[in-house]
C-alpha positions in Angstrom: 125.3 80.1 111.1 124.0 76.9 110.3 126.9 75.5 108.5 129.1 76.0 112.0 128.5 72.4 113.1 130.6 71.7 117.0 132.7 68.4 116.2 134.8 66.6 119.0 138.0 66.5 117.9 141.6 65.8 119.9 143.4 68.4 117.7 141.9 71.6 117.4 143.9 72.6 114.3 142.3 69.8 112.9 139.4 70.5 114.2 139.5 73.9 112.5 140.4 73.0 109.0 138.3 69.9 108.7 135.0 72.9 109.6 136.7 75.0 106.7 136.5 72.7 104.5 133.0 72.1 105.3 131.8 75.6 104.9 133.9 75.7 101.8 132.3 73.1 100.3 128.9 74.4 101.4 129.1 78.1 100.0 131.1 76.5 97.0 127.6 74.4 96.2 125.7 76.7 96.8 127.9 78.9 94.3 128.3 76.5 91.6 126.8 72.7 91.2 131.0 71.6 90.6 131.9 69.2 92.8 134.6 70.4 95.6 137.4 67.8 96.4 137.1 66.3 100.1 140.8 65.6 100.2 143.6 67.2 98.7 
């Protein structure tokens, strides 16, 4: 999938969540034009 992008990161549960986030905010503007919070 496109949105899977590979990132270099020392922590790979950070790793993880930070490419979550990403696809989150990907499908969530392709689902509505609302603008999704980078940081929580």
């Amino acid at each position: 999938m496109p949105f899977w992008i590979r990132v270099d990161f020392d922590d790979d549960l950070l790793a993880q969540e930070q490419l979550i986030q990403h696809v989150v905010q990907k499908q969530g503007a392709l689902l509505s034009d609302s603008p999704v919070p980078e940081k929580r």
